[in-house]
C-alpha positions, 0 to 999 in steps of 0.5 A: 428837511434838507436832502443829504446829497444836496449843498443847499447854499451851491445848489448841487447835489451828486447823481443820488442826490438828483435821483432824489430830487427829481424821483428818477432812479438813478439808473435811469438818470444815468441812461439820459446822460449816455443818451445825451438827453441830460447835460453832464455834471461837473466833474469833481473826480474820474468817477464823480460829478456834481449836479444842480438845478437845471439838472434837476429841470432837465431829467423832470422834463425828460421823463415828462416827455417819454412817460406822461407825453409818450415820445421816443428818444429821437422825438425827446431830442427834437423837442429838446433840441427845439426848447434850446434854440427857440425862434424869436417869432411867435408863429415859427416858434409854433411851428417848430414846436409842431414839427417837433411834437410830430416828428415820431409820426411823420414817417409813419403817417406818410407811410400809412395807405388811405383811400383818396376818398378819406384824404380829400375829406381830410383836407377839405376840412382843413380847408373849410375852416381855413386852417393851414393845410400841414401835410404831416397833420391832414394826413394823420387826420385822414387816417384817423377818420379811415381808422374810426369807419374801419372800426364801425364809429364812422365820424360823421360831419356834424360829429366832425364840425363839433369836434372842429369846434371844440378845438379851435376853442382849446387852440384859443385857450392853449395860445392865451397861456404862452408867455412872451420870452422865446424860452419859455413860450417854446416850453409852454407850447411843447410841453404844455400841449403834451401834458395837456392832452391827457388832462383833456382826455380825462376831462372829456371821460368826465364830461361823457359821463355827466351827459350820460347821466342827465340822459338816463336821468342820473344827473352825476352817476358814474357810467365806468 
């Protein structure tokens, strides 16, 4: 069934149109083109524009990002500003990605007082599994291993070295699905990371649950 706002054979569409499109109101539509977030339409009056597919794609991903990923404004336009100009080598292209994707936390990790004794543990696990010592993501682990044992769940060293594990696992599989085109290896790792970290979580809810169950001998009940 064709949309009403929609020419199908031009594949444009008024801002109606692309509220119903992409399921955003158009109020909403309408806040990311004054921020920026969306390019504007073409113009067809002083009070009308018409829109099409990469609008469409643009106001999906936008909300994708601030609702589903959870960042800011600013941290939308540096992901945005990162998947419009993407580097051609694979490795930069990760890092701006990262650089992107940590850009709301920086400032606040940085900020943040850890003890010397919980940063050092930080960064001698960056450095036993060889991994490059980001300062911006050795901090953020710092905190979050003073937040645990501040919360009486201290995060042990064999937990830790699981967890390590588990993720270089993830890190392996995530990297498997980027394409090779600039563009489109840029969306997957952004995007993807974002989106994907609450499929894990999810998942890892589901596996807990499981676990309990075969450890109380109810293989499949549910602990929720």
């Amino acid at each position: 069934m064709l949309l009403s706002n929609v020419k199908s054979e031009e594949g444009t569409m008024r801002i109606s149109g692309l509220a119903e499109r992409t399921g955003v109101p158009v109020a909403t539509i309408k806040y990311y083109l004054r921020e920026g977030l969306v390019p504007a339409g073409e113009a067809t009056s002083r009070t009308q524009a018409s829109y099409g597919d990469r609008h469409v794609d643009r106001v999906r991903l936008v909300r994708a990002l601030t609702e589903s990923g959870g960042l800011s404004l600013a941290g939308v336009r540096d992901v945005l500003a990162a998947l419009d100009d993407p580097p051609a080598s694979r490795h930069a292209l990760l890092g701006a990605a990262q650089g992107a994707l940590l850009a709301d936390e920086s400032a606040d990790v940085a900020d943040d007082a850890v003890g010397e004794g919980v940063r050092r543990r930080a960064a001698a696990v960056v450095a036993a599994r060889g991994w490059y010592d980001d300062p911006v993501l050795t901090a953020r682990l710092a905190v979050q291993l003073r937040d645990a044992e501040r919360a009486g769940v201290p995060v042990g060293d064999e937990h830790l070295e699981v967890l390590c594990d588990a993720a270089e696992r993830v890190a392996r599989a995530d990297l498997a699905t980027v394409p090779a085109a600039p563009a489109a290896a840029m969306r997957q790792v952004v995007v993807g990371t974002l989106l994907t970290d609450a499929v894990l979580l999810t998942l890892r809810r589901f596996a807990q649950q499981q676990e309990s169950g075969r450890d109380e001998g109810a293989d499949g009940q549910s602990v929720g």
